[in-house]
C-alpha positions, 0 to 999 in steps of 0.5 A: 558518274557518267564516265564509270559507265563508258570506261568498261563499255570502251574496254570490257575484258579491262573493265575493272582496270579502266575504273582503277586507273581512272579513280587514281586520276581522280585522286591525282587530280585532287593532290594536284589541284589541292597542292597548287591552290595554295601557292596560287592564292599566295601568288595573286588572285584575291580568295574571291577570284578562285570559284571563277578559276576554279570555273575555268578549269571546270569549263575546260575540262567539260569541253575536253570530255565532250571533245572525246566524246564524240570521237568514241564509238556509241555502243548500245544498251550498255548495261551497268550490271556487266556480265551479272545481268540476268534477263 
């Protein structure tokens, strides 16, 4: 996951704990999105309709990470070994 790789580049002395916090975001999300998909289906949308709210939510989410993107610093020959990288 490309966001695994940027976390410890964006704050190296927290490196561990940026990728913590973001896998319990990561797991939140997945709580969350399984918890209202049921009321929703019960609410509204036909069963067919939810790949393309599902697609929604996708969309909006790729638009939010290339927004933060690009306001994040580019560091260079990131490696993704850290500190245990021998030359």
């Amino acid at each position: 996951m490309p966001q695994q790789h940027r976390l410890p580049a964006l704050r190296a002395e927290r490196g561990t704990i940026a990728l913590a916090l973001n896998n319990s975001a990561l797991y939140l999300g997945s709580a969350v999105g399984s918890a209202l998909g049921g009321p929703a289906l019960g609410a509204g949308p036909a069963p067919y309709a939810l790949p393309w709210v599902a697609a929604g939510v996708v969309a909006a989410g790729l638009a939010l990470h290339l927004a933060a993107g690009r306001r994040s610093r580019v560091v260079a020959r990131v490696s993704t070994l850290g500190c245990y990288e021998h030359s």
